[in-house]
MMTF fields as JSON, N, C-alpha, C and O atoms, coordinates in Angstrom:
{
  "mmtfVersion": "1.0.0",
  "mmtfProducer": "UNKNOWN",
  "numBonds": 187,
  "numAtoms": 188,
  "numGroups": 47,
  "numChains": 1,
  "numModels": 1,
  "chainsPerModel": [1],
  "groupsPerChain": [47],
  "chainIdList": ["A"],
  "bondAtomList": [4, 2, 8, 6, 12, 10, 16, 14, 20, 18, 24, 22, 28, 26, 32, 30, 36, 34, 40, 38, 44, 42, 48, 46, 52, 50, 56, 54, 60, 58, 64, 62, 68, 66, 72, 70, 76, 74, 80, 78, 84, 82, 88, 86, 92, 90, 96, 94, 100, 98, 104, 102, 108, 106, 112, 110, 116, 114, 120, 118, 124, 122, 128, 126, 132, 130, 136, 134, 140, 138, 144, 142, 148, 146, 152, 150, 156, 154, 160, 158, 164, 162, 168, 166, 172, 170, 176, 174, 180, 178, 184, 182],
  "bondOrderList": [1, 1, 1, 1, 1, 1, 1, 1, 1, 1, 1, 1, 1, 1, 1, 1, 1, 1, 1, 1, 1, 1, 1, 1, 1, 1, 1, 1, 1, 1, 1, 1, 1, 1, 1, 1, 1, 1, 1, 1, 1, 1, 1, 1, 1, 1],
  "groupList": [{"groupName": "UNK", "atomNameList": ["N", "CA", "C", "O"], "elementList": ["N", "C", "C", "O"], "formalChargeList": [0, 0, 0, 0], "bondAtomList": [1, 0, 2, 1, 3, 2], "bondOrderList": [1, 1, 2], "singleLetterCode": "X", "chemCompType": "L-PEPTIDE LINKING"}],
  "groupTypeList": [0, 0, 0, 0, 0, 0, 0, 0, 0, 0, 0, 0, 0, 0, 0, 0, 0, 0, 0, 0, 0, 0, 0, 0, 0, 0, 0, 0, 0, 0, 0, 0, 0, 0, 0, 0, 0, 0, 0, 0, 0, 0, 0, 0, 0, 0, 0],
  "groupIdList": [1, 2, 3, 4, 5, 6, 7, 8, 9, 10, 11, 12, 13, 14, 15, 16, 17, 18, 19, 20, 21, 22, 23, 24, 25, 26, 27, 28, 29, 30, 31, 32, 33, 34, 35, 36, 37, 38, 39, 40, 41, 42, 43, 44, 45, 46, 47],
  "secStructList": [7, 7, 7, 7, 6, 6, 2, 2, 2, 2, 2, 2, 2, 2, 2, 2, 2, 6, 1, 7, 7, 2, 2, 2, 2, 2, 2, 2, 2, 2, 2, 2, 2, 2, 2, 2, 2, 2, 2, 2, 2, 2, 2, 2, 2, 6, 7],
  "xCoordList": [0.848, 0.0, 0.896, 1.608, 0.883, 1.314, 0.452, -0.765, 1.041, 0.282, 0.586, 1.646, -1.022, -0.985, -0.499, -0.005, -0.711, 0.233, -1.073, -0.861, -2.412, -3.24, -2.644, -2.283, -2.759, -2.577, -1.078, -0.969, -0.094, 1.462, 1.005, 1.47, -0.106, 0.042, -0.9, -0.746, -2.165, -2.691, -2.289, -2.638, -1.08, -0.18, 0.991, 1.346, 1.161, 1.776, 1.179, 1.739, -0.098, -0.908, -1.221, -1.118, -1.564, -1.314, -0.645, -0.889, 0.388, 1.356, 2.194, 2.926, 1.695, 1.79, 0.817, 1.164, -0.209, -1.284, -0.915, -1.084, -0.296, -0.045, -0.853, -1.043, -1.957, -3.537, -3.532, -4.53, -2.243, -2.127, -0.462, 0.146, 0.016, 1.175, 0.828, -0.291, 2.19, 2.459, 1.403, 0.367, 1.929, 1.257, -0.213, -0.92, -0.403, -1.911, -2.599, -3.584, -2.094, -2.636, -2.28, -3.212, -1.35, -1.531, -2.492, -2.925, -2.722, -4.108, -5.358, -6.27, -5.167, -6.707, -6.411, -7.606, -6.064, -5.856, -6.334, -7.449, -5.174, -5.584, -7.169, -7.818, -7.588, -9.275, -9.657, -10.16, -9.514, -10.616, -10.742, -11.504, -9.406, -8.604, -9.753, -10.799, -9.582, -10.421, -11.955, -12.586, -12.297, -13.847, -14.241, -15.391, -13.37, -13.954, -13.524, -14.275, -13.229, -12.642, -14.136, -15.173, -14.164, -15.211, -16.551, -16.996, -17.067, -18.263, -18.288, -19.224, -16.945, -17.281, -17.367, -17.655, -17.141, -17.496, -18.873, -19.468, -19.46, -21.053, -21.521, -22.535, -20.842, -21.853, -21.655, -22.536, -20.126, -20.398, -20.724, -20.704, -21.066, -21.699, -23.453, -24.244, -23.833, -25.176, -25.558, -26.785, -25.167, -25.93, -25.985, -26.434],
  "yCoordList": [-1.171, 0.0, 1.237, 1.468, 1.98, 3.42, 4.321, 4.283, 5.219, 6.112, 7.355, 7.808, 7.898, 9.18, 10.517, 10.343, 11.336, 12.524, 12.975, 13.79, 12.566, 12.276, 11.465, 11.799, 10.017, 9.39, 8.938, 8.273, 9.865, 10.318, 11.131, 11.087, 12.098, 13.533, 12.649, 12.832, 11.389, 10.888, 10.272, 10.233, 9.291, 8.716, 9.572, 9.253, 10.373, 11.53, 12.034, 12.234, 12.372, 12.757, 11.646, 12.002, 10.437, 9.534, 9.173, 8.897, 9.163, 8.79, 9.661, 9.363, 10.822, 12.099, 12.047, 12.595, 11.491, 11.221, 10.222, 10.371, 9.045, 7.661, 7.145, 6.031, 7.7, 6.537, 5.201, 4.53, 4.554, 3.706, 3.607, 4.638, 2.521, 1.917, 1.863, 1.805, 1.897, 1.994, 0.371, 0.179, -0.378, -1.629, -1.881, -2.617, -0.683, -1.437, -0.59, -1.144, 0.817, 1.854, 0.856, 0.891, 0.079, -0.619, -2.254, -2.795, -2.802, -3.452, -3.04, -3.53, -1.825, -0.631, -0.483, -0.606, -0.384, 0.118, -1.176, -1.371, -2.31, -3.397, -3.661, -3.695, -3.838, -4.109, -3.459, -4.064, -2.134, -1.084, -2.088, -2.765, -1.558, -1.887, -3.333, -3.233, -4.572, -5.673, -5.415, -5.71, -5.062, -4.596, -3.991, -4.198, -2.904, -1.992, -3.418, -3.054, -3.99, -5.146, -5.983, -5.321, -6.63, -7.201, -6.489, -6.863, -5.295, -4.23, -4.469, -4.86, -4.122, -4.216, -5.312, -5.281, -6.642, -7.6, -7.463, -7.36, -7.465, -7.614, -6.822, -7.194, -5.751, -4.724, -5.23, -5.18, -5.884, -6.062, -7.719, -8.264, -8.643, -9.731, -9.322, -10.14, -8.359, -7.894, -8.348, -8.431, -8.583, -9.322, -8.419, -8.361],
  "zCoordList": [0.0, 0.0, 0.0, 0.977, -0.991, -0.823, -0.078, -0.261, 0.839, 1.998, 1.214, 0.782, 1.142, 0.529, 1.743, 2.857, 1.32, 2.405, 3.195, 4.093, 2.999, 4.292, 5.631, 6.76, 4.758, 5.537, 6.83, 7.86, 5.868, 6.396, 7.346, 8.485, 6.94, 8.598, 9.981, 11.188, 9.089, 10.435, 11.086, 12.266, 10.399, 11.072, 12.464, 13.599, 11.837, 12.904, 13.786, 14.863, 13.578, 14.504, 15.794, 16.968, 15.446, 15.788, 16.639, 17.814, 15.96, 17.003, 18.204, 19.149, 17.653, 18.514, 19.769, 20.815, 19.682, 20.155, 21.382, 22.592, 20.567, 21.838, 21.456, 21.944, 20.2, 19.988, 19.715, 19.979, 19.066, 18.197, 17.536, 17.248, 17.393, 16.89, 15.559, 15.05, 14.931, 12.928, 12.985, 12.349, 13.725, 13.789, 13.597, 12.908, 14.768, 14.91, 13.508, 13.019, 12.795, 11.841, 10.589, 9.786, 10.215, 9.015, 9.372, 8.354, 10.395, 10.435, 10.101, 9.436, 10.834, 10.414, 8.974, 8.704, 8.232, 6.409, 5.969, 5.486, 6.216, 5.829, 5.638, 4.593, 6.981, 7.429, 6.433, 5.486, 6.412, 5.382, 3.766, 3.076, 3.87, 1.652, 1.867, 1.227, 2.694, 2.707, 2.585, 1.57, 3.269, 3.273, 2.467, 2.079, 1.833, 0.564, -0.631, -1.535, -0.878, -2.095, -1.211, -1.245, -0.866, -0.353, -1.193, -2.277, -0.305, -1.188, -2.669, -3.368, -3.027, -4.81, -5.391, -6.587, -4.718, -5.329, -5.477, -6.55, -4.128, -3.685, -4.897, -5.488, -5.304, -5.836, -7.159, -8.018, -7.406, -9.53, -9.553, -10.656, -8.191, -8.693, -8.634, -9.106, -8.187, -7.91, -6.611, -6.566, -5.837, -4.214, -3.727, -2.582]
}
């Protein structure tokens, strides 16, 4: 995954924060990128 320069400043913020580890913020992407690939199946098999 390339991190757009959003996702470079939330990461900073982030971790500026203490909210969350590089770790746990590329699980969270992962999850998403999965779930959104998931949706578009649903949506171009029609279900």
């Amino acid at each position: 995954m390339i991190p757009t320069d959003r996702t470079r400043e939330e990461r900073r913020e982030w971790r500026l924060a203490g909210d969350a580890t590089d770790h746990v913020i590329d699980r969270a992407c992962l999850a998403l990128a999965l779930a959104g690939a998931a949706e578009n199946h649903r949506r171009a098999e029609g279900l």
